[in-house]
PDB file of N, CA, C and O in Angstrom, chain B, residues numbered from 101:
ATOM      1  N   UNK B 101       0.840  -1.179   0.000  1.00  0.00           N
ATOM      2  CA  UNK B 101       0.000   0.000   0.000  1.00  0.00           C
ATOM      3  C   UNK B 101       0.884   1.242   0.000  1.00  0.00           C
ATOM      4  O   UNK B 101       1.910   1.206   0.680  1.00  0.00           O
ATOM      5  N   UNK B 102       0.570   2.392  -0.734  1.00  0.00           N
ATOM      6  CA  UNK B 102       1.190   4.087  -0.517  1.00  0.00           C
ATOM      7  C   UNK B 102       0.360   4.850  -0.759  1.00  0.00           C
ATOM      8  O   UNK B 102      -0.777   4.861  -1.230  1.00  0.00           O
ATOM      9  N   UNK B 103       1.276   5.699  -0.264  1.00  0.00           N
ATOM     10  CA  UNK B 103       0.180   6.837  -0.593  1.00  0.00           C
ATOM     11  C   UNK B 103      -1.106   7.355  -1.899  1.00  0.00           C
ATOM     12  O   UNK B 103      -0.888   7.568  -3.091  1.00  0.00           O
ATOM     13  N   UNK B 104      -1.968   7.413  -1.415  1.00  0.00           N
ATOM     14  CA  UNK B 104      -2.925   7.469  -2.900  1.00  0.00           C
ATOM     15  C   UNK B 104      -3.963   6.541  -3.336  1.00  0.00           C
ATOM     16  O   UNK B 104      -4.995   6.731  -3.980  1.00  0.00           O
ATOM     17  N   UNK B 105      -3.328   5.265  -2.721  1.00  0.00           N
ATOM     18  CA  UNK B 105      -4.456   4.065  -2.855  1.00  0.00           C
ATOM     19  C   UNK B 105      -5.559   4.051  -1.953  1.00  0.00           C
ATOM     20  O   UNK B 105      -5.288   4.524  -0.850  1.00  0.00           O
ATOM     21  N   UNK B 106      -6.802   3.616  -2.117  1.00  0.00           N
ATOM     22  CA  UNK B 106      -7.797   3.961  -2.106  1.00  0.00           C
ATOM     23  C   UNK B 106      -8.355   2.484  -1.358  1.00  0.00           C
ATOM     24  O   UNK B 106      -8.526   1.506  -2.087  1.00  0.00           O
ATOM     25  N   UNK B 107      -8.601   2.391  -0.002  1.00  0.00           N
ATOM     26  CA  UNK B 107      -9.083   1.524   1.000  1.00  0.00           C
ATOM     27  C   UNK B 107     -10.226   1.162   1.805  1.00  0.00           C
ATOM     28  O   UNK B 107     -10.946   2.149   1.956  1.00  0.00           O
ATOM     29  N   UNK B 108     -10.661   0.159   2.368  1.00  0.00           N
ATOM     30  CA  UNK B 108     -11.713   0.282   2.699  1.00  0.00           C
ATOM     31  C   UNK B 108     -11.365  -0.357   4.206  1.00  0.00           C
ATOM     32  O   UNK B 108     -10.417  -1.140   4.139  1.00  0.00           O
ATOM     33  N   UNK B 109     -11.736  -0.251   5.107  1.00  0.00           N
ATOM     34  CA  UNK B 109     -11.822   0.195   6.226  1.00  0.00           C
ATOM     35  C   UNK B 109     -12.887  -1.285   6.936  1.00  0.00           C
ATOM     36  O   UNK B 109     -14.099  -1.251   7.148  1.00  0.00           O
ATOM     37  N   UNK B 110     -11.964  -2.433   7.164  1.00  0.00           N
ATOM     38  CA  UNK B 110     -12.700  -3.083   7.460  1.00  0.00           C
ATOM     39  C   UNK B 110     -13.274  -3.185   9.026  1.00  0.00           C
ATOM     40  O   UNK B 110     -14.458  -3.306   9.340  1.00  0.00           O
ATOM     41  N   UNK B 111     -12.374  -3.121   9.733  1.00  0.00           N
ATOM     42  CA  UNK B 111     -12.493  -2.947  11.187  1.00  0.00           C
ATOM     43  C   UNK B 111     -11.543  -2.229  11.999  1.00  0.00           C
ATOM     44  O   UNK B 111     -10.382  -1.898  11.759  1.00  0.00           O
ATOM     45  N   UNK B 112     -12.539  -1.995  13.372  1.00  0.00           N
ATOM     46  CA  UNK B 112     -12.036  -0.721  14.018  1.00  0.00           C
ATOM     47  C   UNK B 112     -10.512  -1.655  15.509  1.00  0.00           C
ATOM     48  O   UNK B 112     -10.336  -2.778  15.982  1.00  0.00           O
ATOM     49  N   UNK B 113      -9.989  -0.586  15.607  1.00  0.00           N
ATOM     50  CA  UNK B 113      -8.700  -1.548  16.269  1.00  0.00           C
ATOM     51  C   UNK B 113      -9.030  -1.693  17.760  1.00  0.00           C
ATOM     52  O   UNK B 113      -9.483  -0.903  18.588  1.00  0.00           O
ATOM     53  N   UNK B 114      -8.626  -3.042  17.820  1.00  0.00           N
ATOM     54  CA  UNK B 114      -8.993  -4.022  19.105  1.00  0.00           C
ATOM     55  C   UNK B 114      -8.657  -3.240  20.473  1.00  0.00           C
ATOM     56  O   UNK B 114      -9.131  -3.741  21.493  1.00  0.00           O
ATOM     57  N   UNK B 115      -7.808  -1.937  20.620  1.00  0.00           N
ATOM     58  CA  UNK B 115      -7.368  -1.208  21.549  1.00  0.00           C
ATOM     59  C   UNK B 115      -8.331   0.452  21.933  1.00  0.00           C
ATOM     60  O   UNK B 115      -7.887   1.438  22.523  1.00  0.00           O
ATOM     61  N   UNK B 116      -9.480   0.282  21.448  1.00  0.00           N
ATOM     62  CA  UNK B 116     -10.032   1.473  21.660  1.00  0.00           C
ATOM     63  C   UNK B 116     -10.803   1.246  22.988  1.00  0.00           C
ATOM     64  O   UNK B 116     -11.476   0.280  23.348  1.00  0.00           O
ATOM     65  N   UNK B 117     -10.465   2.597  23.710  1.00  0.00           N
ATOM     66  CA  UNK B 117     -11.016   2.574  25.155  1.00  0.00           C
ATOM     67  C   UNK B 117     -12.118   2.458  25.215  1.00  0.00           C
ATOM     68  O   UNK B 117     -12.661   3.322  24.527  1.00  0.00           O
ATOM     69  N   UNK B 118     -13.268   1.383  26.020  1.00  0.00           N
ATOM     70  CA  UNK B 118     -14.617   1.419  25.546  1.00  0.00           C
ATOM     71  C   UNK B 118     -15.084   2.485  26.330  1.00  0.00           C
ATOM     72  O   UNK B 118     -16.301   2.474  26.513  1.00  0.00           O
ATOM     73  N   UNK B 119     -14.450   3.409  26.847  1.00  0.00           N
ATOM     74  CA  UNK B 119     -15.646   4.673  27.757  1.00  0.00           C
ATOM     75  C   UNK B 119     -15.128   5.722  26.856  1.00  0.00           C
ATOM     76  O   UNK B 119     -14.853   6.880  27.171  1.00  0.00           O
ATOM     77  N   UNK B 120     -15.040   5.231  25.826  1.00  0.00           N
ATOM     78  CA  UNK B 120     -14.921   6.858  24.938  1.00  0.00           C
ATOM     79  C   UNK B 120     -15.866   6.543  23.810  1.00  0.00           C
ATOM     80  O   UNK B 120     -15.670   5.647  22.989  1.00  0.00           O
ATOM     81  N   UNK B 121     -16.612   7.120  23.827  1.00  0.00           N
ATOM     82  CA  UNK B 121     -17.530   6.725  23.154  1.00  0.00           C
ATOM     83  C   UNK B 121     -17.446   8.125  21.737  1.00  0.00           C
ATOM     84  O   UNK B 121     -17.914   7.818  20.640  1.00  0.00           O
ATOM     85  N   UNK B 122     -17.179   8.752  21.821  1.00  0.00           N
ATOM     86  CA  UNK B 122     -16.705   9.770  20.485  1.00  0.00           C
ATOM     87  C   UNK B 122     -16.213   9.102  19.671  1.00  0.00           C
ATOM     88  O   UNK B 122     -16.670   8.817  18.564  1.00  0.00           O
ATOM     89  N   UNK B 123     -14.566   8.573  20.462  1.00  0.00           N
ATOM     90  CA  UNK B 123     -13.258   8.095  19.506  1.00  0.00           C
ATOM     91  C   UNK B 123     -14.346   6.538  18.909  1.00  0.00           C
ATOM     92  O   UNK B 123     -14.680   6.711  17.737  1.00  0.00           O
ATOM     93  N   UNK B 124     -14.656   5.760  19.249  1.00  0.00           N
ATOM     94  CA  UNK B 124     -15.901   4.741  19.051  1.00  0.00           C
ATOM     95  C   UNK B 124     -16.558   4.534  17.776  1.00  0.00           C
ATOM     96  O   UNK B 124     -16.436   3.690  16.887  1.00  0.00           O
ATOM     97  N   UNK B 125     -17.649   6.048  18.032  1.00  0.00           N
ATOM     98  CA  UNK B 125     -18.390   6.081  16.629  1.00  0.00           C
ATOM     99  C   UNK B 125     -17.378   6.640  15.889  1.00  0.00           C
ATOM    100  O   UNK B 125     -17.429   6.249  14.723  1.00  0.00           O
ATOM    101  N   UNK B 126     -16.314   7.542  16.151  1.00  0.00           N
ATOM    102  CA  UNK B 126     -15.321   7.566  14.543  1.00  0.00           C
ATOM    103  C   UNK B 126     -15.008   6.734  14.292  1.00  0.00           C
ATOM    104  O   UNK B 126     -15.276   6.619  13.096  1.00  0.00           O
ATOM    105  N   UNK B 127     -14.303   5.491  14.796  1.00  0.00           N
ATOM    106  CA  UNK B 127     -14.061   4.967  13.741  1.00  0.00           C
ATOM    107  C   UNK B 127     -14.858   3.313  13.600  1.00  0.00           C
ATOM    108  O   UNK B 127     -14.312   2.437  12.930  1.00  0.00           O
ATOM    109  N   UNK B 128     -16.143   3.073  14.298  1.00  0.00           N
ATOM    110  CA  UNK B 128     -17.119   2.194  13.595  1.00  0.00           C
ATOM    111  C   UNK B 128     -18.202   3.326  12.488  1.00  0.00           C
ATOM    112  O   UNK B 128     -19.120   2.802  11.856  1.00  0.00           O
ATOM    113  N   UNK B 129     -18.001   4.531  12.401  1.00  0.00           N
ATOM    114  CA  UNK B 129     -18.438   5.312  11.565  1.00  0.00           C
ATOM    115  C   UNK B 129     -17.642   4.913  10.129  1.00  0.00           C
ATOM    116  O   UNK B 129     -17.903   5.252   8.975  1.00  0.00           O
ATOM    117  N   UNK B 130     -16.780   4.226  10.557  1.00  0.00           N
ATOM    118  CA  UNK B 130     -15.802   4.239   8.878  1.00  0.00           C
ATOM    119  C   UNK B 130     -15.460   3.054   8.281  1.00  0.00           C
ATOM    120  O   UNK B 130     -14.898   2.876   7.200  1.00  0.00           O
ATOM    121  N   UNK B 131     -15.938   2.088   9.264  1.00  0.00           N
ATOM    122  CA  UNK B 131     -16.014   0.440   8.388  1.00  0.00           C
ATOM    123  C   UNK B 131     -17.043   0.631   7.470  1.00  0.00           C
ATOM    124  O   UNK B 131     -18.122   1.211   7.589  1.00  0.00           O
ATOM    125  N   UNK B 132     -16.424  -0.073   6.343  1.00  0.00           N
ATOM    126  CA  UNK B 132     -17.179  -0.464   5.620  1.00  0.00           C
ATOM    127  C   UNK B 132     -16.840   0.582   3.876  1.00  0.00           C
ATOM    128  O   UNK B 132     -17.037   0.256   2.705  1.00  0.00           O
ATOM    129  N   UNK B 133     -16.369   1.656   4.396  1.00  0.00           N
ATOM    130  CA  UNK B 133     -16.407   2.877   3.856  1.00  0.00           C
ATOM    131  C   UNK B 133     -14.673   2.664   3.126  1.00  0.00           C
ATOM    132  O   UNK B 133     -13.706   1.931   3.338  1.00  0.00           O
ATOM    133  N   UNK B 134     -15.069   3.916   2.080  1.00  0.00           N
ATOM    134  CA  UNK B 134     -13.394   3.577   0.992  1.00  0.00           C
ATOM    135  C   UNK B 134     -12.507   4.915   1.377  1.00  0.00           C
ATOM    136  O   UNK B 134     -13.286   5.656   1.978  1.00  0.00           O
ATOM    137  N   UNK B 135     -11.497   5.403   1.306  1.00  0.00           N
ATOM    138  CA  UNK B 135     -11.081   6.304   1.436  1.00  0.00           C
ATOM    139  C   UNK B 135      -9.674   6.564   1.071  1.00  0.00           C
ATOM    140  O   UNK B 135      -8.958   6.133   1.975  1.00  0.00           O
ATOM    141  N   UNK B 136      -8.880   7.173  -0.026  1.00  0.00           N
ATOM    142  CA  UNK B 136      -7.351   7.186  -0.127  1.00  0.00           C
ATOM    143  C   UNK B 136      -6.795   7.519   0.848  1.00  0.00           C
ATOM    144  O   UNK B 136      -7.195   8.393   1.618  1.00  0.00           O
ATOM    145  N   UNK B 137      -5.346   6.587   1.010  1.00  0.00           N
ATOM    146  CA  UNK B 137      -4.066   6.520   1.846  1.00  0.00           C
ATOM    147  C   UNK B 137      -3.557   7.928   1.958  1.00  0.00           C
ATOM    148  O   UNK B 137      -3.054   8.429   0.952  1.00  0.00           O
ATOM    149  N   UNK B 138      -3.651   8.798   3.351  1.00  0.00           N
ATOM    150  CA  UNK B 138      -3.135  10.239   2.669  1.00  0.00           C
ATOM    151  C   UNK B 138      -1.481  10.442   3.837  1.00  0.00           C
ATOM    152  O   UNK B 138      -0.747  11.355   4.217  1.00  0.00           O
ATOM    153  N   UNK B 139      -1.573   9.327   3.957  1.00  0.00           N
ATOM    154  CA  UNK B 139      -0.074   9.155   5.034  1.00  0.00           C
ATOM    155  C   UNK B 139       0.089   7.996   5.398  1.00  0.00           C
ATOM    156  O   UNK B 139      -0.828   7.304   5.839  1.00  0.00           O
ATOM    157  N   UNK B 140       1.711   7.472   5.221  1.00  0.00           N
ATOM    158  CA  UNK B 140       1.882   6.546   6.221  1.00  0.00           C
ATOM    159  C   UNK B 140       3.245   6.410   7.079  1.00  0.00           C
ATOM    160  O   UNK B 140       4.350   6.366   6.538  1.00  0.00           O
ATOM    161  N   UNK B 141       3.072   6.354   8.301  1.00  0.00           N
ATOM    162  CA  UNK B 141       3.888   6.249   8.971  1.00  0.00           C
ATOM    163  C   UNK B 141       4.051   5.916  10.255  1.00  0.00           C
ATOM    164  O   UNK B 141       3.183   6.243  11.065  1.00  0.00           O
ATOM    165  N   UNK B 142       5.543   4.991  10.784  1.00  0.00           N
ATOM    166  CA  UNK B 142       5.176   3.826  11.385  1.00  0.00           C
ATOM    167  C   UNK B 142       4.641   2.943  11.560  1.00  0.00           C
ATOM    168  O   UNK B 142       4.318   2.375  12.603  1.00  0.00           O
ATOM    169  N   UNK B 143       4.378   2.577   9.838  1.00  0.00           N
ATOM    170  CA  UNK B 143       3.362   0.958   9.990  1.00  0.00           C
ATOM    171  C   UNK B 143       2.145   1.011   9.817  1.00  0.00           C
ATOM    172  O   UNK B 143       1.459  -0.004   9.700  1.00  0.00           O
ATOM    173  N   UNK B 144       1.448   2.800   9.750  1.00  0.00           N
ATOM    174  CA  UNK B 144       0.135   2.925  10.082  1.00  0.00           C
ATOM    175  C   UNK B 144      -0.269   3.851   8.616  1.00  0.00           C
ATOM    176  O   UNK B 144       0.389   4.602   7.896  1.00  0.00           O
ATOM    177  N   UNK B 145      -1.619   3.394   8.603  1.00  0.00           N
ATOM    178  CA  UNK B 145      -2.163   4.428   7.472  1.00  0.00           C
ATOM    179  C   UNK B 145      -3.077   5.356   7.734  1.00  0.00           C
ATOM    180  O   UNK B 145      -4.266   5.080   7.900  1.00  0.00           O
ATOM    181  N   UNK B 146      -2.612   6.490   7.790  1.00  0.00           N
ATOM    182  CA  UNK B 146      -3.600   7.610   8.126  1.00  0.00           C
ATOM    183  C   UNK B 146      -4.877   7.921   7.144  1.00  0.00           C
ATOM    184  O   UNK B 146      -4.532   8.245   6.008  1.00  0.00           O
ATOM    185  N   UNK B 147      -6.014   7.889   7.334  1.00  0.00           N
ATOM    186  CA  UNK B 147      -7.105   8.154   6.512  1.00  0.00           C
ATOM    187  C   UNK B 147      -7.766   9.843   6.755  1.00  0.00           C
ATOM    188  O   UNK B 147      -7.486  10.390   7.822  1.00  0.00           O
ATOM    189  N   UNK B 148      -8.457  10.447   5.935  1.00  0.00           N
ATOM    190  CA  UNK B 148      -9.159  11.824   6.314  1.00  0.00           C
ATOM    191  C   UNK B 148     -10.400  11.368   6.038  1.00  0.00           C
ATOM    192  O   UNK B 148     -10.762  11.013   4.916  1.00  0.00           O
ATOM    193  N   UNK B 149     -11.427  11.362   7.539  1.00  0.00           N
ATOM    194  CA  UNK B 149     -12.563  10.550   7.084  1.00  0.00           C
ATOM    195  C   UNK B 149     -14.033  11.644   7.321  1.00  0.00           C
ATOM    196  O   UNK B 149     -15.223  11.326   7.308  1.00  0.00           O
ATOM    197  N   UNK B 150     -13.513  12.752   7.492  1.00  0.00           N
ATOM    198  CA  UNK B 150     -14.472  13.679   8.175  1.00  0.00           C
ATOM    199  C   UNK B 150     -15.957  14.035   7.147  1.00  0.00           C
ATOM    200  O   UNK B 150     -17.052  14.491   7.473  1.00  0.00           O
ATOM    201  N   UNK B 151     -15.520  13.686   6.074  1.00  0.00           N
ATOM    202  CA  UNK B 151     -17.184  13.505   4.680  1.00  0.00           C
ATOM    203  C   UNK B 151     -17.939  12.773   5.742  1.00  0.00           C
ATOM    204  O   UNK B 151     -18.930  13.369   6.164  1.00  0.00           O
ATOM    205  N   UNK B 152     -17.524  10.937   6.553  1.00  0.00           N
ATOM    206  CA  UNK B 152     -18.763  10.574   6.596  1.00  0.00           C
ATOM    207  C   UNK B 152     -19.425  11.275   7.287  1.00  0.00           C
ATOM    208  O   UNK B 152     -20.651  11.165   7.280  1.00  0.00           O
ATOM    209  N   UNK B 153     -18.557  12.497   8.338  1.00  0.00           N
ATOM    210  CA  UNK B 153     -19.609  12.897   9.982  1.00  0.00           C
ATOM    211  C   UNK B 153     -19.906  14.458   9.148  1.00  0.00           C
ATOM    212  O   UNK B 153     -19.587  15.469   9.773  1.00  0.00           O
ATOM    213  N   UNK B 154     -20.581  14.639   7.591  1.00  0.00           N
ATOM    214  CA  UNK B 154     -20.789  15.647   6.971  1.00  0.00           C
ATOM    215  C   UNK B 154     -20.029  16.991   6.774  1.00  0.00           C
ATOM    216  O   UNK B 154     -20.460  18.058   6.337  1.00  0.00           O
ATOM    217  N   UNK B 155     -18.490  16.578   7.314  1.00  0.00           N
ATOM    218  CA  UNK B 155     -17.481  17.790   7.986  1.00  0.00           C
ATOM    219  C   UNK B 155     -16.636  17.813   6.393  1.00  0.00           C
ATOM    220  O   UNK B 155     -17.089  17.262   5.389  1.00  0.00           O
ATOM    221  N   UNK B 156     -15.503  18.478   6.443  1.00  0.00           N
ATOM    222  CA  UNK B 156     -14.494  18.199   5.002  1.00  0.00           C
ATOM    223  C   UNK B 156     -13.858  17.454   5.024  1.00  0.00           C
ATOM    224  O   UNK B 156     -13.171  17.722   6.009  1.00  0.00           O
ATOM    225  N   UNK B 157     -13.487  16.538   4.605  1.00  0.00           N
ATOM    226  CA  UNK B 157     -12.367  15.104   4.534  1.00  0.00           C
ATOM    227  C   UNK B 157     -11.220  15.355   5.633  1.00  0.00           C
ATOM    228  O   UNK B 157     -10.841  14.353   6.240  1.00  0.00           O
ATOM    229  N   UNK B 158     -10.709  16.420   5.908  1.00  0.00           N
ATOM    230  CA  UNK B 158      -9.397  16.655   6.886  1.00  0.00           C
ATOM    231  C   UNK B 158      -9.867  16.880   7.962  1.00  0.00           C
ATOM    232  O   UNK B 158      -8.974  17.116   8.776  1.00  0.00           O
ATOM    233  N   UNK B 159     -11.203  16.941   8.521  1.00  0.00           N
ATOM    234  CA  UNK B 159     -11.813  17.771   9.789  1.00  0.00           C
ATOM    235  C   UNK B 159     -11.610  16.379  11.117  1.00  0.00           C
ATOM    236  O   UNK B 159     -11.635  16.432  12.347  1.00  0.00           O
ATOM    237  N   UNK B 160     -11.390  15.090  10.030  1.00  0.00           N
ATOM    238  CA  UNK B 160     -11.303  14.065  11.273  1.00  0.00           C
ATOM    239  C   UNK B 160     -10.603  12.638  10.743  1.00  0.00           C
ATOM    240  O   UNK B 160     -11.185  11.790  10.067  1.00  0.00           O
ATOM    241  N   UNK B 161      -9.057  12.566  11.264  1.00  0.00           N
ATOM    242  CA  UNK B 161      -8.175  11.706  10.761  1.00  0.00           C
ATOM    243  C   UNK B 161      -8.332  10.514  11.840  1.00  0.00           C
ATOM    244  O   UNK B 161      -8.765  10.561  12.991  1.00  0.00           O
ATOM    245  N   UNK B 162      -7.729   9.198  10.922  1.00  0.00           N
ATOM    246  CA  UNK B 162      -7.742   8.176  11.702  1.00  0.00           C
ATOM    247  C   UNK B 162      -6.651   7.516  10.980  1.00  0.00           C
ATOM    248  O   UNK B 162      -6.318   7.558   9.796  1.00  0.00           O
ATOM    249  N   UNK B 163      -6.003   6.664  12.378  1.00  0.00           N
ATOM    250  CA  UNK B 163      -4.591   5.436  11.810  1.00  0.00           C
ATOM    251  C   UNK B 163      -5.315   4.443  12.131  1.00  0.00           C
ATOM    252  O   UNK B 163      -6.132   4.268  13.035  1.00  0.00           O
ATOM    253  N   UNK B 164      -4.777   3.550  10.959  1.00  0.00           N
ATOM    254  CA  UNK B 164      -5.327   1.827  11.111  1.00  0.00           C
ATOM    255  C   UNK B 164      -3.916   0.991  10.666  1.00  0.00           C
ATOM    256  O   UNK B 164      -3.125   1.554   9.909  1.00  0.00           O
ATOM    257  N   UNK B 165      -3.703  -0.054  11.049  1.00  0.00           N
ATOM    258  CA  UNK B 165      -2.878  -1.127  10.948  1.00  0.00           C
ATOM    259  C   UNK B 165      -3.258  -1.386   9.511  1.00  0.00           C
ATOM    260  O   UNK B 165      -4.387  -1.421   9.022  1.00  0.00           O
ATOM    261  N   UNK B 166      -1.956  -1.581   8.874  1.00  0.00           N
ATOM    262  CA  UNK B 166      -2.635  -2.539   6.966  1.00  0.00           C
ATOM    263  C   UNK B 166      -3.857  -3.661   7.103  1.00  0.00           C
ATOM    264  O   UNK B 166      -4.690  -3.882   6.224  1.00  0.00           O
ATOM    265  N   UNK B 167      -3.760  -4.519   8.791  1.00  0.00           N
ATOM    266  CA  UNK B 167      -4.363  -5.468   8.322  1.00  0.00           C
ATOM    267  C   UNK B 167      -6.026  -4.833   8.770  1.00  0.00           C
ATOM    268  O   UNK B 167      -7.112  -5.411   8.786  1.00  0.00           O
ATOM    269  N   UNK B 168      -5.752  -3.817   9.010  1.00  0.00           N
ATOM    270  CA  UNK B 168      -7.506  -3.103   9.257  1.00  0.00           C
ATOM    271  C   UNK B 168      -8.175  -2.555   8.348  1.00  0.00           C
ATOM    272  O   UNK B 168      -9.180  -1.910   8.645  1.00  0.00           O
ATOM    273  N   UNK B 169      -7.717  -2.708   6.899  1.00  0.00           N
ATOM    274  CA  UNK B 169      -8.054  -1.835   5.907  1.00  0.00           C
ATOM    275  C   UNK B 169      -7.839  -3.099   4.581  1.00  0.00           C
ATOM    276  O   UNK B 169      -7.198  -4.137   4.745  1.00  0.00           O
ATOM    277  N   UNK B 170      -8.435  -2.760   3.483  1.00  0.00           N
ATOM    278  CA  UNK B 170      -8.888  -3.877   2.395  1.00  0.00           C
ATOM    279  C   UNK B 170      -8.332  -2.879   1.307  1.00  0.00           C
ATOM    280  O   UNK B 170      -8.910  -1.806   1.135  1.00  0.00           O
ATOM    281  N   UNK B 171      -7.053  -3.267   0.462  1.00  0.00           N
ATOM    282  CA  UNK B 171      -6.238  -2.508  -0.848  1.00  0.00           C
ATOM    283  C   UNK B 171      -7.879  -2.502  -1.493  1.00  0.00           C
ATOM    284  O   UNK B 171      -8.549  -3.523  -1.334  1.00  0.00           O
ATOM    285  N   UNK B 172      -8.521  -1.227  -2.272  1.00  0.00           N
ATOM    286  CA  UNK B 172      -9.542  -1.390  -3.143  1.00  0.00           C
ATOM    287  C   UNK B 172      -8.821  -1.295  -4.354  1.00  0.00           C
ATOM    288  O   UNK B 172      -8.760  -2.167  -5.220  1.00  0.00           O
ATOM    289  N   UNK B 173      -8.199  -0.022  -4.368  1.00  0.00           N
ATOM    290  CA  UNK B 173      -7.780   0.721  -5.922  1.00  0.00           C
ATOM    291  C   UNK B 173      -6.191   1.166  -5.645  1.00  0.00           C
ATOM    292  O   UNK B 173      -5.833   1.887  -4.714  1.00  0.00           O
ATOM    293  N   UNK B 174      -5.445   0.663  -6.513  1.00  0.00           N
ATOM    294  CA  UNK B 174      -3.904   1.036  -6.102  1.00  0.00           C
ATOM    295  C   UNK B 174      -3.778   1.904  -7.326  1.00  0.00           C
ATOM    296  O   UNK B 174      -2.724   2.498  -7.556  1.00  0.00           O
TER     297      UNK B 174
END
């Protein structure tokens, strides 16, 4: 995967605090959903997912592990 390719977001990572319930719905707000690679670093792929919560794509970023995300479009 690099930068530019275009992913889908299969599941949210096994380490999210369950009394946060914000950080939560961001990112079960984004399974399922496609979005290009707009960083990666340390292993992680940063997504700009802020369209789904009606905001601009940069208003709300998220890192996922490669194996949390599905290559759609390289």
């Amino acid at each position: 995967m690099k930068i530019g390719d275009k992913v889908r977001v299969m599941k949210a990572p096994d380490s999210l605090p369950p009394d946060n319930k914000q950080l939560s719905t961001l990112f079960r707000g984004c399974i399922g959903k496609t979005f290009p690679i707009v960083k990666i670093d340390d292993g992680l792929v940063e997504l700009h997912v802020g369209e789904v919560f009606g905001k601009p794509a940069e208003f709300h970023q998220i890192w996922l592990e490669p194996a949390q995300v599905k290559l759609i479009e390289a």
